[in-house]
ROLUM-18509 format. One record per residue (C-alpha): residue in three letters; y, z, x. Coordinates in pm, whole numbers, plus 50000, padded with zeros to 5 digits. Layout:
% ROLUM-18509
code:ALA&Y:Y&Z:Z&X:X $
...
***
This chain:
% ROLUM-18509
code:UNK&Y:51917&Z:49358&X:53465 $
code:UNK&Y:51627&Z:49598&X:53449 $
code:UNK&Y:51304&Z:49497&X:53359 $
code:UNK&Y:51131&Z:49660&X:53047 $
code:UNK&Y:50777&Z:49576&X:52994 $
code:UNK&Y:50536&Z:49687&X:52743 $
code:UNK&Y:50225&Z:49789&X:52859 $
code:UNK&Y:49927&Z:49545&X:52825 $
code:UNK&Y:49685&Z:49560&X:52530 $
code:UNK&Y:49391&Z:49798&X:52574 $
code:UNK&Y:49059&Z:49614&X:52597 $
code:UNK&Y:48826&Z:49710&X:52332 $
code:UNK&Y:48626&Z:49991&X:52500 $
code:UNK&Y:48950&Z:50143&X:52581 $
code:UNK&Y:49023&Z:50122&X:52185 $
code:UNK&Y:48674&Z:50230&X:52054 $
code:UNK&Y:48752&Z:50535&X:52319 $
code:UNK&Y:49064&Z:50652&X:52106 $
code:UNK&Y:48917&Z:50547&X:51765 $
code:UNK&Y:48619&Z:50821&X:51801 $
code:UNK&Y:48813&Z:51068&X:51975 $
code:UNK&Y:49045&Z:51047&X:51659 $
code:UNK&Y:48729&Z:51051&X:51435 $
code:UNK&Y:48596&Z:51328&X:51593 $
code:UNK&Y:48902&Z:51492&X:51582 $
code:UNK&Y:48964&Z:51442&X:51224 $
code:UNK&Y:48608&Z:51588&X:51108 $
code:UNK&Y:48688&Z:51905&X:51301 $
code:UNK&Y:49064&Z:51956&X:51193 $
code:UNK&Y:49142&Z:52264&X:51059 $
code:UNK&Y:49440&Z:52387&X:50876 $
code:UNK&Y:49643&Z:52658&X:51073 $
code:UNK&Y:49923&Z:52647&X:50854 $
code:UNK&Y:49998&Z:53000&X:50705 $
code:UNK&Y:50297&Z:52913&X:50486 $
code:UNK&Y:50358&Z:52941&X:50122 $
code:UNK&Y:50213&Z:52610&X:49933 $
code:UNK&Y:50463&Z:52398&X:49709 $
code:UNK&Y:50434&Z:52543&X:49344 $
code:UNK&Y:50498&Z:52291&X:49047 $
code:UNK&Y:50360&Z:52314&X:48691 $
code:UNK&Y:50331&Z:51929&X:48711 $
code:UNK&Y:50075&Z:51679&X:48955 $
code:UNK&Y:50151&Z:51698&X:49336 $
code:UNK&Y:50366&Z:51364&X:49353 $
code:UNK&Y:50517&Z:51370&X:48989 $
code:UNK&Y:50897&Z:51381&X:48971 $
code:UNK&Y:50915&Z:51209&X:48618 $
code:UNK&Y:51025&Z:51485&X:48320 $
code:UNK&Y:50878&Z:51224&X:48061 $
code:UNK&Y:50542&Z:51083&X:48209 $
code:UNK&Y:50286&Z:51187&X:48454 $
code:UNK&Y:49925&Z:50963&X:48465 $
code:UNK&Y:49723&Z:51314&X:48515 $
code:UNK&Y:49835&Z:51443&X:48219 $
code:UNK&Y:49825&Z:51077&X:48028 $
code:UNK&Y:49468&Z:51030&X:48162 $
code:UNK&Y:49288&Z:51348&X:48122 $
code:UNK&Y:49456&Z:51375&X:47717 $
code:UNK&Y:49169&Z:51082&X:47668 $
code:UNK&Y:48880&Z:51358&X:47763 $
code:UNK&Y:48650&Z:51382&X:47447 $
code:UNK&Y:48848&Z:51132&X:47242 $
code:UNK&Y:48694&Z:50797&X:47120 $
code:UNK&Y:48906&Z:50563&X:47293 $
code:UNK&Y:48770&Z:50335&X:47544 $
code:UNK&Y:48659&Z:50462&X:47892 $
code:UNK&Y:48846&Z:50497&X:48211 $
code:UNK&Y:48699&Z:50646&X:48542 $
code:UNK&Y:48917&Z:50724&X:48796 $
code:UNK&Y:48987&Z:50999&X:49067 $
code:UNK&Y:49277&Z:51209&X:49000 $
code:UNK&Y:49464&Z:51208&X:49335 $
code:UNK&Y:49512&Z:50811&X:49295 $
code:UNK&Y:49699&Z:50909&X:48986 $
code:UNK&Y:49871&Z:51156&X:49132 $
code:UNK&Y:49973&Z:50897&X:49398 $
code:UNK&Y:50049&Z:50638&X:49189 $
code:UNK&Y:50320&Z:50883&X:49011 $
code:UNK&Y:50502&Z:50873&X:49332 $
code:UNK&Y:50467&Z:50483&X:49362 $
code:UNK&Y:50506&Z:50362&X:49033 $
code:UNK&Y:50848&Z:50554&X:48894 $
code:UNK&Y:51111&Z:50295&X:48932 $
code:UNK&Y:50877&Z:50055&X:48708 $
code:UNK&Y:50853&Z:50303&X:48416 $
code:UNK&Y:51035&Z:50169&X:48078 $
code:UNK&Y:51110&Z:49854&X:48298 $
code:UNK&Y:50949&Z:49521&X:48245 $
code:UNK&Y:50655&Z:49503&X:48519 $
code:UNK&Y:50379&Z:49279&X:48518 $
code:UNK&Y:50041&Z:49429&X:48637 $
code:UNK&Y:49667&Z:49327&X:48719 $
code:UNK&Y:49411&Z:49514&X:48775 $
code:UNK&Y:49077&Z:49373&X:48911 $
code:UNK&Y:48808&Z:49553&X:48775 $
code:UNK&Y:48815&Z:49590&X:48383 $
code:UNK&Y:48516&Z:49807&X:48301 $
code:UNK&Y:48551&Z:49993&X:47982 $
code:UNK&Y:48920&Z:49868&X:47915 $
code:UNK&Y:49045&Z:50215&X:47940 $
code:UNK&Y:49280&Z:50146&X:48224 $
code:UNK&Y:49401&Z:49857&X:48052 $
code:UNK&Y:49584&Z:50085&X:47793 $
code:UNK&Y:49627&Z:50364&X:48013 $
code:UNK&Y:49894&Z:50102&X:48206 $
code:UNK&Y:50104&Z:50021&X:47908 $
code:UNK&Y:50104&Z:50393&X:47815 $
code:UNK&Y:50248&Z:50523&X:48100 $
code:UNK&Y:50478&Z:50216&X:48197 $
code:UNK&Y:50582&Z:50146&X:47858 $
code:UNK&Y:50680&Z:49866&X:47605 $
code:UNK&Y:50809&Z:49665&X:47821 $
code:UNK&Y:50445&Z:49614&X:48072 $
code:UNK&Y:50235&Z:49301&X:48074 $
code:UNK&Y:49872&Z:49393&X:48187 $
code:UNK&Y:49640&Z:49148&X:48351 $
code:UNK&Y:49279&Z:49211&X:48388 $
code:UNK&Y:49023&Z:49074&X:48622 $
code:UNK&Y:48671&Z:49059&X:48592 $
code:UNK&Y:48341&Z:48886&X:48675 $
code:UNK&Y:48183&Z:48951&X:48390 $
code:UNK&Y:48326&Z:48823&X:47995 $
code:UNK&Y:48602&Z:49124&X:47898 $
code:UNK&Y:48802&Z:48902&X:47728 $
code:UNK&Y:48726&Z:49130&X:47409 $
code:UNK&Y:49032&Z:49360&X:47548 $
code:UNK&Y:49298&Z:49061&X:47521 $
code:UNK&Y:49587&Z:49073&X:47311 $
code:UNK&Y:49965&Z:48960&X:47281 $
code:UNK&Y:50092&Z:49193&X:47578 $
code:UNK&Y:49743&Z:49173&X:47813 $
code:UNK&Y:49516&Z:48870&X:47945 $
code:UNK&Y:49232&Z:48850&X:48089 $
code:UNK&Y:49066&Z:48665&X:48343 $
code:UNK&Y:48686&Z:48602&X:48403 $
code:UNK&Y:48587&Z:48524&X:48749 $
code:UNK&Y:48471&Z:48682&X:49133 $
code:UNK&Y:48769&Z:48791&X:49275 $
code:UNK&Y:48627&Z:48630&X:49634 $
code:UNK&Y:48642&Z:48319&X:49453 $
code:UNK&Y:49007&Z:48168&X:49597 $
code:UNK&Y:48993&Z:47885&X:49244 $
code:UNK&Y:48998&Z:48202&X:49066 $
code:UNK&Y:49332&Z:48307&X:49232 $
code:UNK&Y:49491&Z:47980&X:49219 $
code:UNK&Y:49421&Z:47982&X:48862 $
code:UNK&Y:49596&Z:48306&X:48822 $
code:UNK&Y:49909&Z:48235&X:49065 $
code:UNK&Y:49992&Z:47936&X:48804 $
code:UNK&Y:49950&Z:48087&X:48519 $
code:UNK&Y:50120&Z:48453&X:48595 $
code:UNK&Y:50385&Z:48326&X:48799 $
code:UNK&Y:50547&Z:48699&X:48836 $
code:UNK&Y:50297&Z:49009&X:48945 $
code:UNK&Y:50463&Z:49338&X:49053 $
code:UNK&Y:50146&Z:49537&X:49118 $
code:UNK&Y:49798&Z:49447&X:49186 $
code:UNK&Y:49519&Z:49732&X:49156 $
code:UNK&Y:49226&Z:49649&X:49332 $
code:UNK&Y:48941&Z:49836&X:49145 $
code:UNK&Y:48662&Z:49528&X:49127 $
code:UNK&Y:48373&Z:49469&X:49310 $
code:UNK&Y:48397&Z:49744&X:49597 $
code:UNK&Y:48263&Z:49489&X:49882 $
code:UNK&Y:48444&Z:49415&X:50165 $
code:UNK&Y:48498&Z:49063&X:50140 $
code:UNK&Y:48588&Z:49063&X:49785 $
code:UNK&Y:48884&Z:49321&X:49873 $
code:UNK&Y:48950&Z:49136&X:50155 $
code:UNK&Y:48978&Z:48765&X:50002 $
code:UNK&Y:49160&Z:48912&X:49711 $
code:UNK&Y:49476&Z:49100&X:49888 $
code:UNK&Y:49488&Z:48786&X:50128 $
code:UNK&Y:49513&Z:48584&X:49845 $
code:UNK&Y:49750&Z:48826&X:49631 $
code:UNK&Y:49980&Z:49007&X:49887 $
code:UNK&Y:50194&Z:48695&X:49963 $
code:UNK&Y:50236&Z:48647&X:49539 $
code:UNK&Y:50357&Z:49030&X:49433 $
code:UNK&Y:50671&Z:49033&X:49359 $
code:UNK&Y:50981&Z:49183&X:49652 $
code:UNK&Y:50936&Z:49551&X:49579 $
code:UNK&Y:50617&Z:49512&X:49461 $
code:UNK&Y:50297&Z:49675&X:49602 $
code:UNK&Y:49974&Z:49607&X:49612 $
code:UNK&Y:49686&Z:49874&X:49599 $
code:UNK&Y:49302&Z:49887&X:49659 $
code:UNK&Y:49134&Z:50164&X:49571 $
code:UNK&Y:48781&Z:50332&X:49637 $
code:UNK&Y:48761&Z:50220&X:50068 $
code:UNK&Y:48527&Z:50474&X:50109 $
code:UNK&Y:48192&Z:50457&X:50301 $
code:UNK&Y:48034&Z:50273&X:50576 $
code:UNK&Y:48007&Z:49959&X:50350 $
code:UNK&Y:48336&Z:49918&X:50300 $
code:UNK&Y:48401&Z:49931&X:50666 $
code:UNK&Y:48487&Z:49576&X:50697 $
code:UNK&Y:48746&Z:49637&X:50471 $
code:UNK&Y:48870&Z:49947&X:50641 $
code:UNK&Y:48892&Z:49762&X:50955 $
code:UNK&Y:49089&Z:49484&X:50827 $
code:UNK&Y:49370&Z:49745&X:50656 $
code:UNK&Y:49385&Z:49911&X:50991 $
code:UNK&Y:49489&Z:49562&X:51169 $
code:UNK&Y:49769&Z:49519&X:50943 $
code:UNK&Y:49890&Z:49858&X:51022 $
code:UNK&Y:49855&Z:49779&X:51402 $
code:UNK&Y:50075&Z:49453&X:51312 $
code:UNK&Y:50368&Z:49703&X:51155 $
code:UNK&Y:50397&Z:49826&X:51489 $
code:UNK&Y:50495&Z:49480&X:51665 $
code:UNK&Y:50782&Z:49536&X:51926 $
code:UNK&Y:50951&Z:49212&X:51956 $
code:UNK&Y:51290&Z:49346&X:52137 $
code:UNK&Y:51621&Z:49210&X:52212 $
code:UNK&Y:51651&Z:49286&X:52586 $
code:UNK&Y:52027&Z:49176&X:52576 $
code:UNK&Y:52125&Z:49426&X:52450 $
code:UNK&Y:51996&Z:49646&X:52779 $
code:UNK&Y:52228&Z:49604&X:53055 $
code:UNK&Y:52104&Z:49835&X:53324 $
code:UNK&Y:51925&Z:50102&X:53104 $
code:UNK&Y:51889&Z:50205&X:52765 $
code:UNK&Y:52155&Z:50453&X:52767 $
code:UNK&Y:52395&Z:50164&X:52799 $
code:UNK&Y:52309&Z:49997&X:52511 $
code:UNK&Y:52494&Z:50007&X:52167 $
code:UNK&Y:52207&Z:49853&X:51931 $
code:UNK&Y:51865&Z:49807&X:51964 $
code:UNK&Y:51732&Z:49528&X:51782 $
code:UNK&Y:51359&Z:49360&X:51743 $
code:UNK&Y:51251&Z:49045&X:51581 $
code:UNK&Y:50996&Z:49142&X:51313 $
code:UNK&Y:50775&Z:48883&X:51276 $
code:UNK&Y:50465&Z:48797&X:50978 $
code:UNK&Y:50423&Z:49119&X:50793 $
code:UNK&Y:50658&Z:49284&X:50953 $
code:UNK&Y:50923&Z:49081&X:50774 $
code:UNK&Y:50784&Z:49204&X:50411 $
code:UNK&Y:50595&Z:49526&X:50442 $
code:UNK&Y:50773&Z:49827&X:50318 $
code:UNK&Y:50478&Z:50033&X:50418 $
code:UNK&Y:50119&Z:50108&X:50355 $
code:UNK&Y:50050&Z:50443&X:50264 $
code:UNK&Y:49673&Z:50558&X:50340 $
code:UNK&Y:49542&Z:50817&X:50080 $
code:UNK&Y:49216&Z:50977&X:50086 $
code:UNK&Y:49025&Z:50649&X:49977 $
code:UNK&Y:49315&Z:50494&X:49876 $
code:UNK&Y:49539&Z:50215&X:50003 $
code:UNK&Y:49890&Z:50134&X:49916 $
code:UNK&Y:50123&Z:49835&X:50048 $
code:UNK&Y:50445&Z:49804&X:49917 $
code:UNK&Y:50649&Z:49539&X:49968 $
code:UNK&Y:51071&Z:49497&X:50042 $
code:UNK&Y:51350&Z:49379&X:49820 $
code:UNK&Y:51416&Z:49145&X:50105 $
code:UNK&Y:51257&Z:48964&X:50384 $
code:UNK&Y:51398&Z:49115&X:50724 $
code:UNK&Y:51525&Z:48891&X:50958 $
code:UNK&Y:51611&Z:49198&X:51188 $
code:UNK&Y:51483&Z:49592&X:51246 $
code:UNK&Y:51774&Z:49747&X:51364 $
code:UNK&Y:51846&Z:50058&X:51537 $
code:UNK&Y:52245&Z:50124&X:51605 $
code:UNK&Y:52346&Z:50388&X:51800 $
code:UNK&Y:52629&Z:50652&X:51622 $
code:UNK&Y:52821&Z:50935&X:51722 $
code:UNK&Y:53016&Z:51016&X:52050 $
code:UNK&Y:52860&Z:51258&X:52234 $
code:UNK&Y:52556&Z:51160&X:52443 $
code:UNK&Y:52311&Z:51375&X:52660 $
code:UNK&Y:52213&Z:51115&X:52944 $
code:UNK&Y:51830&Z:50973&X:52879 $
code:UNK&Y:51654&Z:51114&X:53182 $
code:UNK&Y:51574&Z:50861&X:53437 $
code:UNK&Y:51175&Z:50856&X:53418 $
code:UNK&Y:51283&Z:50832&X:53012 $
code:UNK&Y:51357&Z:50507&X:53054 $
code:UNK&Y:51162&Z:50199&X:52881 $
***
């Protein structure tokens, strides 16, 4: 049976290496791209006739209603995200209360049927009423969480918009992540800057955990052109994680229906072009 190793891990020079090539590559990307742009009337991501959060948020400009502050192309995302939980019931908090105005904004645009849930370390418990609670605390502090977990048993999305520290976003969606619901997401919003790089760091290592190869070498005889399947193990986040979606700023984890016991990749059709020799894993 053949052997098929992975290569090591790099050591951290190695990695810092690739990280600042990629940074440097990034601030010096240009587009060369001389096709036609996608036209629509509506937000980039919208594909909802009834509802679209750009449209919802900026109809507030210039009218007395209580104040929301956010940048547009997280609504625009969130359009995407959030359409199978429109007219649904979906139960969401939001750390970070401010003004309120996101509060309302929620039940708006998901409908009757949403429960809001608003964090914040300073008293906004003026905003509760029968369809949205709030909670007073720092969202670093893990009581605060188990408080919450007890008494909102069922969260579908969590928006981080709180404190904008690293550890705060980083206690909070270890604390969170494992309660949201199966097909649930959770989001944190505004990672910008070198003081948030802590946090930025952290997101990346989950990312680097999605990418876990755990393979079932059984199913290689000789080579990988004999095999029928491949399979691999997921393990920790791997067995949950959907994806997480990087946005300018913006993070967004979604989560599955169901936990994955097994990735699977089967092989179909009948007609094969042989895998080259030096191909092979």
């Amino acid at each position: 049976m053949s052997e098929h190793k992975a290569p090591p891990h790099l050591d951290d020079e190695t990695a810092n290496r690739y990280r600042k090539e990629a940074y440097a590559y990034a601030i010096d990307w240009k587009n060369t791209s001389n096709q036609s742009p996608y036209s629509s009337s509506r937000s980039t991501f919208s594909n909802n006739n009834d509802k679209d959060l750009v449209e919802l948020y900026m109809s507030r400009k210039g009218k007395n209603t209580e104040g929301v502050w956010k940048w547009l192309h997280y609504l625009e995302a969130y359009n995407n995200h959030f359409q199978r939980f429109i007219n649904k019931e979906v139960h969401i908090l939001e750390i970070g209360v401010y003004s309120g105005g996101s509060l309302s904004l929620w039940r708006e645009y998901f409908g009757s049927k949403c429960h809001v849930y608003g964090v914040d370390i300073e008293d906004c418990t003026q905003f509760s009423d029968e369809n949205t609670k709030i909670f007073v605390g720092d969202q670093a502090d893990p009581e605060l969480w188990k408080k919450i977990k007890k008494e909102v048993p069922r969260i579908d999305i969590v928006i981080d918009d709180g404190g904008h520290q690293s550890h705060q976003m980083i206690s909070s969606l270890k604390e969170m992540l494992p309660h949201i619901s199966p097909g649930g997401m959770y989001i944190i919003e505004d990672l910008q800057g070198t003081y948030n790089e802590a946090a930025q760091c952290f997101i990346q290592g989950l990312i680097a955990e999605l990418y876990h190869f755990n393979i079932n070498t059984e199913y290689f005889k000789t080579s990988p052109d004999d095999a029928t399947n491949i399979q691999i193990w997921p393990q920790g986040l791997q067995r949950w994680i959907r994806s997480i979606n990087i946005y300018p700023l913006l993070c967004i984890i979604e989560k599955n229906n169901n936990e994955k016991d097994l990735l699977d990749a089967p092989k179909v059709g009948g007609v094969w072009n042989p895998i080259a020799e030096k191909t092979k894993m």
